[in-house]
FIMI-804362 format. One record per residue (C-alpha): x, y, z. Coordinates in steps of 0.2 Angstrom, whole numbers, plus 2048, in hexadecimal, padded with zeros to 3 digits. Each point is the difference from the previous one (the first is absolute). Layout:
XYZ ...
END
This chain:
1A431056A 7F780C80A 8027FA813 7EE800808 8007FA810 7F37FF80F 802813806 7FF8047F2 7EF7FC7FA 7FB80880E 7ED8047FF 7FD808812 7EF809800 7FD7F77EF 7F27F980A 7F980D80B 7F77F7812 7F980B80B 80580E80C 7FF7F280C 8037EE7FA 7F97FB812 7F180A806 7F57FE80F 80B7F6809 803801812 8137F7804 8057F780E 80F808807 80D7FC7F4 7F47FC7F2 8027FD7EE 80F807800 8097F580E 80F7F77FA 7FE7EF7F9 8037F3808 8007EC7FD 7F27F3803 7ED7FC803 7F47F97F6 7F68077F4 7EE8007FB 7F880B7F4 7ED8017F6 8008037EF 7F08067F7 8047F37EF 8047F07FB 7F87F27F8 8007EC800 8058017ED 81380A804 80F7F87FD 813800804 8038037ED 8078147FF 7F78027F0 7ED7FE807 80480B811 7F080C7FE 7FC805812 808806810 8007F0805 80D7FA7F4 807810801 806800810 8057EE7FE 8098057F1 80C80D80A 8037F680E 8067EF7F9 8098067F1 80F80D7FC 7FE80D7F0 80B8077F9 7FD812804 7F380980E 7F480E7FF 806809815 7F5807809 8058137FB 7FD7F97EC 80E7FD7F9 8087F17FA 80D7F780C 80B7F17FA 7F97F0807 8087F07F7 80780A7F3 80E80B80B 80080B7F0 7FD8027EF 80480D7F2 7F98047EE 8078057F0 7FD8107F9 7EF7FD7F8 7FA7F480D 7FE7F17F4 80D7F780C 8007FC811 80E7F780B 7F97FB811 8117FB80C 7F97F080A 803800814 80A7F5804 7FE7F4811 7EE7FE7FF 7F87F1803 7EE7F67FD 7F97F880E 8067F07F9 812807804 8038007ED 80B8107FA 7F780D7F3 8077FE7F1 7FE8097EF 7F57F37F9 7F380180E 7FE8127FB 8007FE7EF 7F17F27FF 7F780A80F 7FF80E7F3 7FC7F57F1 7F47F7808 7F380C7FC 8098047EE 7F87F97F0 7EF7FF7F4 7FA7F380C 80380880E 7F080280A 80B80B80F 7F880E806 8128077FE 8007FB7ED 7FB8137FA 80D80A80A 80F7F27FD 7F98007EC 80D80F7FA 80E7F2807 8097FA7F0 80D7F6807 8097FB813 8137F9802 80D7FF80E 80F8087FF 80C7FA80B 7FC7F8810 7F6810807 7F68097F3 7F47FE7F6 7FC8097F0 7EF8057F8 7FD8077F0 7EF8087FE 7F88037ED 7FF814806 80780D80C 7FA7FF813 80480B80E 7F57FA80C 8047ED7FC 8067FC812 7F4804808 7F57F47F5 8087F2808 7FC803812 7EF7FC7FC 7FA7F180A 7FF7F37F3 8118017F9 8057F6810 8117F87FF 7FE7EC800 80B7F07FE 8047FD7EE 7F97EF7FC 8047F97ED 7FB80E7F5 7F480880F 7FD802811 7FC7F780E 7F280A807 7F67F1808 80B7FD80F 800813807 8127FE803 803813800 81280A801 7F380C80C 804806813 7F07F4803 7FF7ED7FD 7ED7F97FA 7FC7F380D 7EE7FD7FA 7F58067F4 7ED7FF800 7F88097F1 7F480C804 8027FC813 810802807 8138017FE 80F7FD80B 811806803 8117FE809 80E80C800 80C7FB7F3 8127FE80B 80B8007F2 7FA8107F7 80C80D7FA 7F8811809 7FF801812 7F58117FE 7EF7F67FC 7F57F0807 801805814 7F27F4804 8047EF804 7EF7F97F5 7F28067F9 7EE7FB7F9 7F68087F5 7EF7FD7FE 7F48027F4 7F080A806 7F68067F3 7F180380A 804814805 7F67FB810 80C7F1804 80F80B7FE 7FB80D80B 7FA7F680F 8107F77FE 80B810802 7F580580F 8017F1809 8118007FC 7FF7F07F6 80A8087F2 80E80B801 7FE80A7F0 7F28007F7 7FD8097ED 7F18097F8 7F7805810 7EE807800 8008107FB 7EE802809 8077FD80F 813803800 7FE81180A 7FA7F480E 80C7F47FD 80E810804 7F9802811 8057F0809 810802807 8067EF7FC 7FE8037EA 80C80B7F5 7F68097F1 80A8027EE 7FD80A7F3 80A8017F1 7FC8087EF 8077F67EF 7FA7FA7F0 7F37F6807 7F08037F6 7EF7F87FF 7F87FA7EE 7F07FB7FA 8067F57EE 7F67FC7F1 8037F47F5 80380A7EE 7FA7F17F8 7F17FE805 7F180B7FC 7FB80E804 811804807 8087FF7ED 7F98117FC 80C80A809 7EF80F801 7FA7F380C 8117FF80B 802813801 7ED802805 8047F280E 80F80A804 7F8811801 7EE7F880B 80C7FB810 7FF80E80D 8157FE806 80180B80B 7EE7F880A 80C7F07FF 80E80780A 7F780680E 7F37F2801 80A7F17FD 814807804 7F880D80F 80E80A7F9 80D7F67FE 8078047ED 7FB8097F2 7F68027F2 8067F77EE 7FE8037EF 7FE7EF7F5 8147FF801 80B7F280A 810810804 7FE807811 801813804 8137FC808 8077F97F3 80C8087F5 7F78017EF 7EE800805 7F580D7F4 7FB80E80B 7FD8097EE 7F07F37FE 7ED808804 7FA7F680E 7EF7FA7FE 7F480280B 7EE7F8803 7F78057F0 7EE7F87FE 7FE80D7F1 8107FA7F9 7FC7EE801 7EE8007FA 80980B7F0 80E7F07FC 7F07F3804 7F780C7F1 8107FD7F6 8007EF801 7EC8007FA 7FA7FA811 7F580980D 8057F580D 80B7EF805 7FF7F080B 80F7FD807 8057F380E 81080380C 8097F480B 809804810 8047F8810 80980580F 80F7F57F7 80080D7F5 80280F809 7F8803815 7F08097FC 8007FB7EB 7EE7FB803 7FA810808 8098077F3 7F87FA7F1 7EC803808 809814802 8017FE7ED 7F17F77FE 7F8810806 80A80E7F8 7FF7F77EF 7ED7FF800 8008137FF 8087FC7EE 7F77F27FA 80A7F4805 7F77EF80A 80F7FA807 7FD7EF80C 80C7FD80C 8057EE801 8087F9812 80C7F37FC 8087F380A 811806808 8097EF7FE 8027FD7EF 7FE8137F9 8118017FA 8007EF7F7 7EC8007F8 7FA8137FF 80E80A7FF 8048007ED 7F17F47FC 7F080B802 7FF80F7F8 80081080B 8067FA810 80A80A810 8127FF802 80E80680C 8118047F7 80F80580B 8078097F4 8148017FA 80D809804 8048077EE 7F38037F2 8087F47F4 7FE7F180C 7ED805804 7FC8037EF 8087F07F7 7F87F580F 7F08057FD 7FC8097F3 80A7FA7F0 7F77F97F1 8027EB806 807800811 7FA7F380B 7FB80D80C 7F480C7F3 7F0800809 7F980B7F5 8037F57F0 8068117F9 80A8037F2 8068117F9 8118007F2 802812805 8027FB812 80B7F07FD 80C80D7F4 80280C80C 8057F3811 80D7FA7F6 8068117F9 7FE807814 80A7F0805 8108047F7 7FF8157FF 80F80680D 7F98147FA 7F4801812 7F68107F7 7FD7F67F1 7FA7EF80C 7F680C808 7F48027F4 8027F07F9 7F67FA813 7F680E7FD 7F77F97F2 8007EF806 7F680680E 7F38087F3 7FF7F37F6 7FD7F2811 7F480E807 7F68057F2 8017F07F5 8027F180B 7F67F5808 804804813 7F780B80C 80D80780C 7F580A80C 80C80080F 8117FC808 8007FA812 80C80280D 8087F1806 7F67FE812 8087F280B 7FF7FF811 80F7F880D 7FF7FC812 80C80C80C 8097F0805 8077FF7ED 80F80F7FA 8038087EF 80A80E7F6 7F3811800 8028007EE 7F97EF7F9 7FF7FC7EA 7F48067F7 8007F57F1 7F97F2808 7F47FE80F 8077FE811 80F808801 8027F97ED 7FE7EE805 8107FD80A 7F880480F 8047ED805 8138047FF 802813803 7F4800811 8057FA810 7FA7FD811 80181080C 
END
């Protein structure tokens, strides 16, 4: 066996934030870097949720859930806030030489919030609850390669995958493969009744959530408030007043438009933190005209990026180029030509695809992304130039998630990212996955994941990505015209590390347990 431990699957600067993770802020004396300390109460806005979430791990989909997800359960590993991967329930883990299998040592002396031990079991059904053909898991596609899980002893558990996988460990830190209470042959997910440093005392989809410190959980480095509520405040407006008046706490997503005024009050903390997160506008590759692949590249080539990230971001990320890999990450294509606004280009693959000009409809919502409507009448007017009549469509923000989102055919999307390429392109982009929103299929693409998966030759895995990025970029269904810093915003009252996780929003949503009261 070769002995792979926490340290070393070290991935610091894997995901690059900025110069400054915490930018225009001005600090009371002490600041975010004062030392922790115990209690207080809680309250924090989030810009998502929706009255159709659940409990159930497999259908978290938004920061809502997400940030439930890391408060009230225990994974086995941890993405830390420099990027690399930390032992949470698993204490350590090691991999044989080829990577097919994985033995993940259980902590010991942990507790639900039922008192009930972890045990082996609990792990192993948490994991295969979102195994299987019927599995309709958003995890199902990155837990797929897992060919078969036992206990060995009365600490470990063994997992075989169908193919080599380095990066494997970090797979299961991502929020859905929370650790819940075996129950028969699955889990019981229904209760809430988490082995996380916070207990669920009420749970109001869409609305609201409550917590209360877990007594009896096994670190004493995390959960300093006493309680916490997390509200769900879709309406960008709502959010922002709340932070102001001081009615929230925290609050996520902020208005770009007006964040520089936001940075002026003494009372308010500005983040910035660059990641993976990106911005999308999804066709469905089903559905006409967006079957001709001339059509999607002409879509592609009549959005005007870099217009985007200085009207809708105000500067606040970077252009993208029809791929999900951000610039930081370790295999992303700096090889590949970036496309730029082309009206030439476009009107040239419209020609190709025997049409002078299209009718196209797109949805967005602020649910989508804060400004995803401006954004989408940007494109209505650089895309005329082409011949393009693209009609923005303003959707409903509750709901969006659950009856446009993968239901009408060109639609606006937020994707957070992943912190490995594997895990973003398997979720999202593999033929089948419950998550495709593009409906896109390619062999090519689904041949070379798996090969990428299980090559340990980094020079060789390198290209492999490389071409996985073409192939997404040129071929797919997806325009990726920007990736957005995570913006959040923070009264002074609240304290925090300087550097915050960049692979999720909000200090990657464990704000709730690393952040304390100054």
């Amino acid at each position: 066996m070769a002995l792979i431990k926490s340290g070393m699957l070290n991935r610091r600067g894997f995901l690059k934030t900025t110069a400054a993770t915490a930018i225009a802020a001005s600090l009371p004396m002490g600041g975010a870097m004062a030392a922790p300390k115990r209690g207080g109460h809680l309250r924090a806005g989030i810009g998502h949720g929706q009255t159709t979430d659940t409990l159930n791990p497999g259908t978290y989909e938004n920061s809502f859930t997400t940030s439930l997800a890391y408060a009230i359960h225990g994974h086995l590993t941890e993405v830390a806030q420099d990027g690399s991967l930390i032992p949470e329930l698993a204490e350590s883990w090691e991999a044989s030489d080829d990577a097919t299998v994985w033995r993940f040592k259980i902590r010991q002396g942990v507790e639900f919030h039922s008192g009930k031990p972890l045990e082996l079991q609990d792990v192993v059904n948490s994991i295969n609850f979102h195994r299987g053909e019927d599995s309709t898991s958003a995890a199902g596609p990155i837990v797929a390669p897992i060919e078969e899980i036992a206990t060995e002893g009365t600490d470990t558990v063994v997992i075989t995958l169908n193919g080599g996988n380095a990066d494997f460990p970090f797979t299961l830190s991502d929020y859905h493969i929370a650790i819940c209470k075996a129950d028969g042959d699955s889990i019981d997910w229904k209760s809430g009744d988490g082995c996380g440093s916070y207990k669920l005392t009420n749970f109001n989809p869409g609305v609201s959530y409550s917590l209360e410190r877990h007594e009896n959980h096994w670190r004493d480095d995390v959960a300093w408030f006493d309680s916490a509520e997390i509200l769900a405040l879709v309406d960008q407006n709502a959010r922002t007043t709340a932070l102001v008046s001081g009615d929230v706490d925290v609050a996520d997503r902020l208005d770009l438009k007006t964040v520089g005024l936001l940075a002026r009050k003494p009372d308010i903390q500005i983040n910035s933190v660059a990641g993976t997160q990106h911005y999308t506008f999804a066709m469905d590759t089903r559905a006409d005209p967006f079957t001709d692949n001339h059509v999607r590249q002409a879509l592609k080539y009549a959005v005007n990026r870099e217009e985007l990230v200085e009207k809708i971001l105000f500067g606040y990320g970077s252009v993208g180029n029809d791929h999900p890999i951000g610039r930081g990450q370790r295999f992303f294509n700096s090889e590949m030509e970036q496309k730029t606004y082309d009206p030439d280009k476009a009107k040239w693959h419209l020609e190709q695809a025997g049409l002078d000009s299209i009718n196209v409809s797109l949805s967005a919502a602020d649910a989508a992304f804060v400004g995803a409507v401006d954004a989408t009448v940007l494109y209505q007017s650089s895309a005329a130039k082409a011949g393009i009549n693209l009609k923005p469509v303003r959707e409903p923000n509750d709901g969006y998630w659950s009856d446009v989102w993968m239901k009408k055919p060109f639609v606006s999307v937020y994707w957070s990212g992943r912190v490995v390429e594997d895990q973003m392109f398997s979720t999202a982009y593999k033929c089948g996955a419950s998550w495709n929103d593009t409906f896109w299929c390619n062999d090519r693409f689904d041949e070379l994941m798996g090969k990428a998966r299980s090559e340990l030759d980094e020079a060789k895995r390198r290209q492999m990505y490389y071409e996985m990025q073409d192939l997404v970029a040129n071929e797919g269904g997806v325009v990726i015209p920007m990736f957005a810093n995570w913006v959040f915003g923070n009264s002074t009252k609240v304290g925090h590390t300087e550097q915050m996780s960049s692979n999720w929003d909000v200090d990657g949503m464990r704000f709730i347990e690393r952040w304390w009261f100054v």
